[in-house]
Steps between C-alpha positions, in 0.01 A plus 500: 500500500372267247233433736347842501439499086264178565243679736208543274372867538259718369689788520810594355893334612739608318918398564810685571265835487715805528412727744659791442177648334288462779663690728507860480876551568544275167741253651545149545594209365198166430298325715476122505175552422223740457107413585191734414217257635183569355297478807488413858443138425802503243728671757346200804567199250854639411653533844314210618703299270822652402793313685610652863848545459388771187503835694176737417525890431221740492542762280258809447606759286860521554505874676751450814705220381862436402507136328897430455651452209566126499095437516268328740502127550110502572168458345401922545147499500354838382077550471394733223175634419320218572583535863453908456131528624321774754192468643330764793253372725396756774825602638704179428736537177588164361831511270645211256883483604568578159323888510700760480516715857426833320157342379421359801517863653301594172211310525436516839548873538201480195326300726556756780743272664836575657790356391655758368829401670564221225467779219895577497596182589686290151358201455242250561263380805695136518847707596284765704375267692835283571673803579236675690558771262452828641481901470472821693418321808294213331564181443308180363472335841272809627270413256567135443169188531662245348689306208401212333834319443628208337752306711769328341398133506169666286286514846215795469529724845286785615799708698393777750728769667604283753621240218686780337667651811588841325808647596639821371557427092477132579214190543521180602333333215700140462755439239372423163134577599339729267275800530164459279285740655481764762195673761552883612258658695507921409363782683234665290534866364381720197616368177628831417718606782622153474595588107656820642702344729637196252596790283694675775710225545518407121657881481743501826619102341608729145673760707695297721560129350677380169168366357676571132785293512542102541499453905349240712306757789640495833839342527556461887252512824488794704697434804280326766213696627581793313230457190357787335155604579483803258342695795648890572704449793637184318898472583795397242779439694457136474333408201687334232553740248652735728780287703612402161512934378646549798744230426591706181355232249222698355589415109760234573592291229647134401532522100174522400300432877407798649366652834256735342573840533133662536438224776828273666277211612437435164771294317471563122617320142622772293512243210726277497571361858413130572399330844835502643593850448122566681582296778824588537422884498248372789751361675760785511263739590415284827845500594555842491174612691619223766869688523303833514233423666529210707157429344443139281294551243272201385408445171144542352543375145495119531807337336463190342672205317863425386812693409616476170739231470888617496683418192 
């Protein structure tokens, strides 16, 4: 990759970058390479001329990803606080990729805005957006405008909900193309109920999740058509966390990989487990829901790159 040191940037490119602390389950072995453009423009000229055959990945802030340990033979493209901006005009929010969900929800609930779905949600708009991230019922493609995107060959595109065909957890935004900026349109509502009800969920995500410990949110979809809505009369027989309790892996372990035991959807690093002790935990627990069950549980956390090589 020779070729990729000789693209003059503005931002910073740095070789053989090792991923394991960007991700919040700490594991992972290096990328090829690791880009933070400086701006749009520096992001456009990169792509447009870094070779074909050199595969793209856009990382945000590492919160529901497993990158194995032999590393990632990519250029992983992540957009800091340069690409971190939020702007309000009437009732459109406009997000940088690179802001964090929770402030999203923050400033536009200040704004009287209501997005207060994002507030729980780990991580940043770029991966929100990708994923059609969602909550209690809400997702981003309820409230989605549009992205502004970067395609892969370093084309600019203006991407509306028909070019992101949302799915449940899932987009269609093409391979290597990278999230820059997103639209949301929010219902409006008093800035202090919405406060009220960001802190509600704040307190129910301490009481129920692992928010202490080193995790990676969600680890597998909840079964098709069954997502939770939050709502009263909301129903738990097939959600994800409770075909895999039912399955008797609440607290199931692999050395140090864990199925947490205050919430089973979320796998855990008690210390010292790396990516293939995660994903192999992952793995094992989706076999035995499938015997008990019958039920095949996807995954949520993406899970990237290379084994570690055998000796």
């Amino acid at each position: 990759m020779d070729s990729v040191a000789e693209i003059d940037v503005r931002g910073r490119l740095v070789p053989s970058y090792d991923l394991s602390g960007l991700t919040w389950l700490r594991v992972g072995g290096p990328a090829d390479w690791l880009f933070l453009p400086k701006d749009m423009d520096d992001l456009s000229t990169f792509l447009a001329a870094l070779p074909e055959d050199i595969a793209v990945f856009p990382m945000g802030v590492g919160s529901n990803l497993i990158v194995r340990d032999g590393g990632l033979r990519a250029v992983v493209i992540r957009l800091g606080r340069n690409f971190a901006g939020i702007s309000i005009d009437d009732d459109i929010v406009t997000a940088g990729a690179g802001a964090l969900d929770f402030q999203v929800a923050k400033r536009a609930a200040e704004a009287g805005l209501d997005l207060v779905f994002l507030c729980t949600i780990p991580g940043a708009i770029g991966g929100a957006v990708r994923m059609n991230a969602g909550c209690y019922g809400s997702y981003v493609s309820d409230h989605f405008v549009s992205a502004e995107v970067v395609m892969r060959d370093g084309r600019r595109a203006n991407l509306g909900p028909d070019g992101m065909n949302f799915g449940y957890r899932q987009s269609d935004l093409p391979t290597g193309a990278v999230v820059v900026a997103a639209r949301f349109r929010a219902d409006m509502d008093d800035p202090e109920a919405l406060e009220r009800k960001m802190n509600t969920q704040f307190t129910k995500r301490e009481e129920t999740q692992p928010t202490k410990v080193l995790t990676a949110g969600s680890t597998f979809r909840n079964p098709a058509g069954y997502s939770s809505t939050g709502k009263a009369d909301d129903t738990h027989e097939l959600k994800a966390w409770k075909v895999i309790e039912d399955a008797g892996l609440r607290g199931a372990r692999r050395g140090q990989a864990q199925m947490s035991a205050m919430h089973p959807n979320f796998l855990v690093n008690l210390g010292g487990a790396n990516a293939a002790d995660l994903e192999a935990l992952g793995e094992e627990v989706r076999t035995k829901v499938f015997q008990h069950s019958g039920i095949a549980l996807e995954w949520e956390i993406a899970r990237v790159g290379e084994p570690a090589p055998t000796a």
